[in-house]
C-alpha positions in Angstrom: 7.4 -8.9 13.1 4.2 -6.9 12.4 5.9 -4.0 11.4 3.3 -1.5 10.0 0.6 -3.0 12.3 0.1 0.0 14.3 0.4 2.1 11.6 -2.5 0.9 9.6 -4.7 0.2 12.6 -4.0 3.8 13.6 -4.9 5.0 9.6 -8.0 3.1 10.1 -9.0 4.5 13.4 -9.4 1.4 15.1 -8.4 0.8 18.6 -5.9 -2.0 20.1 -9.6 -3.3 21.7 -11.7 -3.1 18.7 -9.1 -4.6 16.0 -9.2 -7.5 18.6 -12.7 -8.0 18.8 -12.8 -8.1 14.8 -10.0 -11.2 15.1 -11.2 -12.4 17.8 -8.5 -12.2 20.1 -7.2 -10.3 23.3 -6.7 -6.9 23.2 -3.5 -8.2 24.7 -2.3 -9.9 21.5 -2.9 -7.1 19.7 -0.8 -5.0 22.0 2.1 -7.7 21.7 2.1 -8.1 17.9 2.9 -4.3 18.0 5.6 -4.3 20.4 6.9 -7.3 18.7 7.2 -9.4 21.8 4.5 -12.0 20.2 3.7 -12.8 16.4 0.5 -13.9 14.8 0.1 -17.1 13.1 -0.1 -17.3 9.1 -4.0 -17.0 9.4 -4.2 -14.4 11.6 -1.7 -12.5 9.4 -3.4 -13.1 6.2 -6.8 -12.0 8.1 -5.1 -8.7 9.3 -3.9 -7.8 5.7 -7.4 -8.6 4.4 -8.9 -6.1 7.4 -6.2 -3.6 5.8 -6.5 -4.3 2.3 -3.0 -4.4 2.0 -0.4 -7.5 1.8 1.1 -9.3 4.2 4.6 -8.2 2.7 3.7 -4.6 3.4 2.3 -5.9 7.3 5.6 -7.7 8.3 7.8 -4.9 6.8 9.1 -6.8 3.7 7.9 -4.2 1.7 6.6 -0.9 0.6 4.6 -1.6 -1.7 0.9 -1.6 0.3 -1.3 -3.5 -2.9 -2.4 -6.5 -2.2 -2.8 -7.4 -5.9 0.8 -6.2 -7.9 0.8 -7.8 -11.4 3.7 -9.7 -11.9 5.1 -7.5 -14.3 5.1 -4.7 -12.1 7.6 -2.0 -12.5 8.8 -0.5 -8.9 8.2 3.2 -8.8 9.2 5.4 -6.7 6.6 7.9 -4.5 7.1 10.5 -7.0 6.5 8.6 -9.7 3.4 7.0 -8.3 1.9 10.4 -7.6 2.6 11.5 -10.8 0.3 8.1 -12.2 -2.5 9.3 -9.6 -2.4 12.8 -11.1 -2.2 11.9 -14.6 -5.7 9.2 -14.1 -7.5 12.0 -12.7 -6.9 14.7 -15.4 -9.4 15.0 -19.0 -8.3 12.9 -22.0 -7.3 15.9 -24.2 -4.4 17.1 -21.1 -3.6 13.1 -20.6 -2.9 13.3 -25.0 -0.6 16.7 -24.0 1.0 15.7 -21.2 1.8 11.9 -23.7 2.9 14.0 -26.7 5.5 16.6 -24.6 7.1 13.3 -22.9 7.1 12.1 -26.8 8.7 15.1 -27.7 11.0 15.2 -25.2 12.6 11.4 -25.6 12.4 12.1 -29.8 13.4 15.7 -30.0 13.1 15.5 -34.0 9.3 15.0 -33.2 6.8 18.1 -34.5 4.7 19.3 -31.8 
């Protein structure tokens, strides 16, 4: 049921043992909510995403999507598309207004450059 849970702990750096301590529980549970032969109660699950910052969706395997905090608008992008977003943020305002006016150009092709 906790899909992604040795995943994350793993991304973290955390050990089966240490993860434990932080919940409060046997290093044993941890070890059977990874091999899916025991699952967490709602509490425990909703105190492992926080420990991960991600949502409980993404924990169980119900999604991909790792935010915890996905407006309800939200528009489903794909990886490329995402890392194209994380590139874009990063680069100076005068590339951004570029990079806007080609894409511009290129859905109105009448449009002056």
């Amino acid at each position: 049921m906790v899909k992604n849970l040795r995943l994350l702990r793993e991304e973290k750096g955390l050990s089966q043992q240490r993860l434990a301590e932080m919940l409060n529980i046997s290093q044993q549970a941890v070890f059977k909510y990874e091999k899916t032969a025991s699952e967490p109660d709602i509490s425990t699950l909703v105190r492992l995403a926080d420990i991960f910052d991600v949502s409980v969706d993404f924990l169980i395997g119900n999604s991909d999507i790792r935010s915890k905090n996905v407006p309800l608008n939200a528009v489903m992008l794909t990886v490329q598309e995402s890392d194209h977003i994380k590139l874009w943020r990063t680069l100076p305002d005068n590339i951004k207004e570029n990079i806007d006016t080609l894409i511009m150009s290129i859905k109105n092709p009448d449009m002056r450059l």
